[in-house]
N, C-alpha and C positions, 0 to 999 in steps of 0.2 A: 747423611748425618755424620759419618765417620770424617768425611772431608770435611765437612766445616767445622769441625771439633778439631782436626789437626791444624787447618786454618788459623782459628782464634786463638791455639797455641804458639803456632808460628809467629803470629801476631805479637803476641804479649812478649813472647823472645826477642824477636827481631828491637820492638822498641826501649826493650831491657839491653840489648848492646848495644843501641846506638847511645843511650843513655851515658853508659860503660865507657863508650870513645867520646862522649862530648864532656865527660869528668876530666878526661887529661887536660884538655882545652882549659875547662873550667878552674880547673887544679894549679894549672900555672899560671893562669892571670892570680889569682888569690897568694900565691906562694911569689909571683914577683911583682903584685902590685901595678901591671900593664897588662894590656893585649900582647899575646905573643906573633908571631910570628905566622903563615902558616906553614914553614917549612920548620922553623921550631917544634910547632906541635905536631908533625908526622914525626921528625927524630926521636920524640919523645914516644910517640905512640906504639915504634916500632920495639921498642922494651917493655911493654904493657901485657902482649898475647900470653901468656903464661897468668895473670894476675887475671884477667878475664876470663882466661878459659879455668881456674879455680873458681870464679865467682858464680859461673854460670853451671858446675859441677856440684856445689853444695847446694846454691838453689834447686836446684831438678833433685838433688838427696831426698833432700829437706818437703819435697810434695810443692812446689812454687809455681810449678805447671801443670799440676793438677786442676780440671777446671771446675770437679768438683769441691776442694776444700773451699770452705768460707775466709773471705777477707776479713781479721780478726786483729786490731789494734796491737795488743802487746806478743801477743804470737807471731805476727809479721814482723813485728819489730825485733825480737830474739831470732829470728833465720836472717833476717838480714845482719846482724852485730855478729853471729856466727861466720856468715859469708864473708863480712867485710875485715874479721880478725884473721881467717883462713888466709884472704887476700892478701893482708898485711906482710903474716909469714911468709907465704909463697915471694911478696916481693923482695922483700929484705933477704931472703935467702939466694935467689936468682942475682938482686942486682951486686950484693957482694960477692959473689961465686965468678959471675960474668961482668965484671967492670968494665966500661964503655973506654974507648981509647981516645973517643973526640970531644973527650970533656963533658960530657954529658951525665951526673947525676942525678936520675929519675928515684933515688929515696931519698932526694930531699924534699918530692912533693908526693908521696909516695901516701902518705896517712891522711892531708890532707885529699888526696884524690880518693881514696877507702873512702873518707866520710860525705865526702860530695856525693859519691856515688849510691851509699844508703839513702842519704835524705833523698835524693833524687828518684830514686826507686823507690822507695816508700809512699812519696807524694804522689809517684804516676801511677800506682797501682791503688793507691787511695781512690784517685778519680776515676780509674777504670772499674773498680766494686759499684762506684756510687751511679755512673752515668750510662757505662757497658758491658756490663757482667749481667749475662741472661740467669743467673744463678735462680734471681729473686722470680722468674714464672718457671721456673723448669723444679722447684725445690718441693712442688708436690706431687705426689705419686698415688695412684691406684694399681692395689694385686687383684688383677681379674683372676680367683681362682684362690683356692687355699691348702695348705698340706701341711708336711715337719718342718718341711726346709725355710715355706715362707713365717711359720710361727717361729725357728733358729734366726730367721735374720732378722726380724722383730724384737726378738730380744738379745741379740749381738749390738743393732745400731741404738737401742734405747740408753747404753752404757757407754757408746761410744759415738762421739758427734765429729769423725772423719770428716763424714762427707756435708753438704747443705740441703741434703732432702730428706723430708718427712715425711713420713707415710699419713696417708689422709684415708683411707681406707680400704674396706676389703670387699670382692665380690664374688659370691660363690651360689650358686642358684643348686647346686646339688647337696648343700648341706644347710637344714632350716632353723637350728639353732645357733645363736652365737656362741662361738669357741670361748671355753672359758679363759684360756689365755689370750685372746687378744686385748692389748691393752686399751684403758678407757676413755684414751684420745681419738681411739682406731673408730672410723663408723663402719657397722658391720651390715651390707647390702643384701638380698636374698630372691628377689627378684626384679624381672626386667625394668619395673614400672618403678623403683624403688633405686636403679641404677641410672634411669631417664633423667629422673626426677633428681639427685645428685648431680651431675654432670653438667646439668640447664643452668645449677646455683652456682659452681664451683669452676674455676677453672684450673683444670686437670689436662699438663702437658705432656706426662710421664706413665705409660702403663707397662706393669710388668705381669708376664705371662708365664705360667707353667704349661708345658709344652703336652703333656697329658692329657689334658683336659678340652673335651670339646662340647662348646657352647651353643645356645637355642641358634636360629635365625634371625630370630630378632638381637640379640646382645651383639651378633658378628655385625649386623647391619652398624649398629650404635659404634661398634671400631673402628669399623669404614669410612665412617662417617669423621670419627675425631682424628684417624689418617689423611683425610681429607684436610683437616685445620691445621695438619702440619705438629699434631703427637707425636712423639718418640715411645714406640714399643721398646719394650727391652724382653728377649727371654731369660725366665728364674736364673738359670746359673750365668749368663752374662749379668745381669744386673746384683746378683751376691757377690761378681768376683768387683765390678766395680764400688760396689759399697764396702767390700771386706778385705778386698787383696787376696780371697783365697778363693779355689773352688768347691762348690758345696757339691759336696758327696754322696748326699742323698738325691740329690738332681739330675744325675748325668749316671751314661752308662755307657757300653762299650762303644756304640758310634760318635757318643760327642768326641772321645779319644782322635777317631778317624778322620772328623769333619775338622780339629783344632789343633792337636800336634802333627809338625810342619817341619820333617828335621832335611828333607830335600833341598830346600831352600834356605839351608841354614849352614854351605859347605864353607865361604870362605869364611864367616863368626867362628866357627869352629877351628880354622887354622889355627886362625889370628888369637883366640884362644887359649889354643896348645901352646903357641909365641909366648904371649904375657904371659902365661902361667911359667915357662921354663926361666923365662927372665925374670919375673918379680920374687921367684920360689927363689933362683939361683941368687941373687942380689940381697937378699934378707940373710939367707942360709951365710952367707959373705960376712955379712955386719954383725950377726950373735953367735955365729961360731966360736968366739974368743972367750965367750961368755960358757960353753955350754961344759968346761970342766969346772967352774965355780960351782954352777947348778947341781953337778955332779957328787962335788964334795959334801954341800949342802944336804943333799938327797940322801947319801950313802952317812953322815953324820946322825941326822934324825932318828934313821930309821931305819933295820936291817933288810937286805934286799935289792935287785940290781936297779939299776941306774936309771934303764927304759923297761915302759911296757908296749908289751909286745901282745899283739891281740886279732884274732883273725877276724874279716868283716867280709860282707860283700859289697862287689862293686858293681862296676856295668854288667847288664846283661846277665847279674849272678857270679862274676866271675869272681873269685875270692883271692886274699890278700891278705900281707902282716901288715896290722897298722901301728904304729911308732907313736908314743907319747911320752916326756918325761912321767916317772911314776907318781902320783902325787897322794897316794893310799897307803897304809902299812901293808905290806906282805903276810903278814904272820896272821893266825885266824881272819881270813879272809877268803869267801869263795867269790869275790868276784862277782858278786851278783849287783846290777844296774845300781847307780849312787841316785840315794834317796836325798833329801833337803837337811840341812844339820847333820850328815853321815858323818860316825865319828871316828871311821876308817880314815879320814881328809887327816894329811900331818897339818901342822903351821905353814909351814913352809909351800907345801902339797894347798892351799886353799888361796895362798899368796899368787903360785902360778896358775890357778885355775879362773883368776881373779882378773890378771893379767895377759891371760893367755897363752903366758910361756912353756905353760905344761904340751901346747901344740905346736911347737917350733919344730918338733923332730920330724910333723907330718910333712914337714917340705921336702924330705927325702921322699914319700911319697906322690908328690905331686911332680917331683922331678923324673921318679921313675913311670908315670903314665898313671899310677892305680889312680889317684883322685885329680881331681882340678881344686885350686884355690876356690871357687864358689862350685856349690852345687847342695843337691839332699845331704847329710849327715851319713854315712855308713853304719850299717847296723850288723849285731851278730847275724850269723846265718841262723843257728837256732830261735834267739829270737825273730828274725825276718819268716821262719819258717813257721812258727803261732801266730805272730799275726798277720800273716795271709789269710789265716783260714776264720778269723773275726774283723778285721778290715781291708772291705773292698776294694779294691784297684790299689792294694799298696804294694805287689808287685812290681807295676808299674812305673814308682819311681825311678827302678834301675833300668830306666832307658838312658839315663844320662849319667856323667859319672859323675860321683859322691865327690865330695867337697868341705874344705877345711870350716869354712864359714857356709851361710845359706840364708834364703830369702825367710825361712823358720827362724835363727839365729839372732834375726834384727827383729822380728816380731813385738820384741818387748814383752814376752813371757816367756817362762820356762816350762819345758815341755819334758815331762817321764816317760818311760816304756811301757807304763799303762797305755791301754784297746783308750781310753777316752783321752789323752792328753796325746796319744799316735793318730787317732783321728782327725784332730786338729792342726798337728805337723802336718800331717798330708797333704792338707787342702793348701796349706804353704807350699810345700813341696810340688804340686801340680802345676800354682799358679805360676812357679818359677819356670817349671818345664815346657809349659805353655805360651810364657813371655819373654823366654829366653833373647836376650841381646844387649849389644855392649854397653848398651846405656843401664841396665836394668845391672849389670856385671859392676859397673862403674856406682851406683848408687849402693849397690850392698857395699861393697866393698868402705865404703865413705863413712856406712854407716855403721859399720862391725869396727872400725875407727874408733866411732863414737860410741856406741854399746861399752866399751872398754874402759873410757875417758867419764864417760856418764854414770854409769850406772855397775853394780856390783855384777859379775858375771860366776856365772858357774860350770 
């Protein structure tokens, strides 16, 4: 199953850059009015790898190879006009920066080649929804079995339509009344003869499993059976991280940790890593350094009190650390306790950088000196880290890895407190990142804390 899922991704890729490279072709018959050449169009080609490798970078952002979203008319249409404006930049910046010396201007077909390139994308992934996208038999699901976790993601997907599968219903032969929350879409099963009898009507490609729970002889036979027809089983917390993006906490316990975090295999990511992060930290730190006695004056103008704050957290493994932030609070009656929503401790100025980000610029000294990485969990106080361990399960945990300026939590699209229930919720972020760790998953947060920024008001 896993292989042909990467397969079909492959797939959809591969024909998404050749796409890519038959735009420049395309691009310069329309932009000169003839066939070119084909030594024309490799010249040209060879100033394109940058402008491709952005288009194919906000695609994968953006969920473009996910095989579970749905193909959705004006939603595709906005990741591609994102992609292709991305494109835009990157190329106008490259080819001005690096001007060809053999006469060769590629932005002069530069915008037309972006827009070839959406339509063309657009139209082939049109007819890949319509003609080859198994979405439409795989998009219903049966929970053999029922708990908190599968009533949590019943009502997480009911609000949110990520993915293209629906739950069709539930079966549970240990509990003979229906739950009163399940919703009234859901058909709720209770025994064998009443799960037959479903499954003969319906066709159900998708079963998800809670790993608890052990069923009659006859229900395993009826599984066997739909393994047979070539079912995809999922178990609960595989199938909640693929509908959610996070892991459910209520599902797993110390062994899944065993059987799913993989950091052996993860030494040379890890260099490569420590690299970008010392270069991208050191290279920023380079371009707003000029800036950072204006912020200064600024800060010290507002408001009495120094300039940074200075504040202890933990990191990997517990090990503790100053973390460095412009101040963006008053000093004066203030303990410092976790910033609430409309805190009116926030200066003007203090709510601008927090908006912007800029109040975290000074963490790059931190990431230069080893305590955090650009991506990873958030840092928390010790003392707070040390209450809620003792109400939120495996949040230890997170500090196997190190904390991080942004995080896979960060881009969520919600704002998360140091409340036991909004900590809860980070975490399952926080696992899913420590679990999926890799440079592509690195490269997408990072693309999309970008945008978090650009988009949306931050705090």
């Amino acid at each position: 199953m896993k292989f042909s899922r990467k397969r079909r991704q492959f797939f959809i890729f591969f024909i998404d850059l050749l796409i890519m490279i038959l735009s420049v072709y395309i691009s310069l018959a329309i932009r000169n009015l003839y066939l070119p050449t084909f030594l024309s169009f490799l010249v040209h080609l060879l100033n394109y790898p940058l402008v491709i490798l952005t288009w194919v970078v906000i695609m994968y952002t953006l969920g473009m190879y996910s095989l579970e979203i749905p193909f959705r008319t004006d939603k595709t249409l906005i990741k591609l006009l994102v992609s292709a404006t991305a494109g835009t930049l990157v190329g106008f910046a490259t080819f001005y920066l690096f001007s060809s010396d053999d006469g060769i201007l590629p932005k002069t077909v530069l915008v037309v080649y972006n827009l070839t390139s959406l339509f063309l994308i657009y139209f082939w992934r049109y007819i890949f929804d319509k003609h080859f996208s198994n979405n439409k038999n795989l998009n219903k699901y049966v929970f053999i079995g029922y708990n908190e976790t599968v009533e949590s993601l019943l009502e997480l997907t009911s609000k949110n339509s990520y993915v293209n599968f629906s739950p069709t219903a539930v079966f549970d032969e240990f509990i003979s009344i229906r739950p009163s929350n399940l919703p009234e879409s859901v058909t709720f099963l209770h025994t064998y003869d009443e799960l037959k009898i479903f499954l003969a009507n319906n066709t159900i490609k998708v079963y998800v499993m809670p790993s608890e729970k052990i069923f009659s002889s006859e229900v395993r036979r009826l599984l066997f059976d739909a393994l047979s027809n070539r079912a995809v089983f999922y178990s609960l917390p595989d199938f909640f991280e693929v509908m959610t993006r996070r892991i459910p906490l209520g599902a797993i316990n110390e062994s899944w940790f065993l059987r799913h975090i993989h950091f052996e295999s993860r030494g040379l990511y890890y260099i490569l890593k420590r690299f970008f992060d010392v270069i991208i930290s050191g290279t920023l730190l380079l371009i707003t350094i000029v800036f950072w006695p204006l912020f200064a004056i600024i800060i010290k103008v507002e408001s009495k009190g120094p300039v940074f704050f200075r504040q202890i957290r933990e990191g990997k493994s517990g090990k503790r650390f100053t973390l460095y932030k412009f101040r963006t609070m008053r000093s004066e009656d203030n303990n410092f306790s976790p910033t609430t929503e409309k805190d009116n401790r926030i200066t003007k100025f203090g709510n601008i950088m927090r908006k912007t980000r800029i109040d975290e610029l000074p963490q790059l000294l931190n990431v230069i000196k080893g305590d955090m990485s650009l991506i990873g969990p958030r840092p928390e106080r010790p003392e707070l880290s040390a209450e809620l361990e003792t109400t939120v399960p495996f949040f230890k945990q997170r500090l196997m890895v190190k904390p991080g300026i942004t995080g896979w939590d960060q881009v969520s699209g919600e704002y998360h407190s140091p409340s036991k229930e909004d900590t809860y919720k980070k975490l399952q972020y926080d696992l899913y990142y420590i679990k999926n760790q890799s440079p592509m998953l690195d490269i997408s947060i990072f693309f999309k804390t970008i945008m978090t920024i650009f988009l949306r008001q931050g705090r």
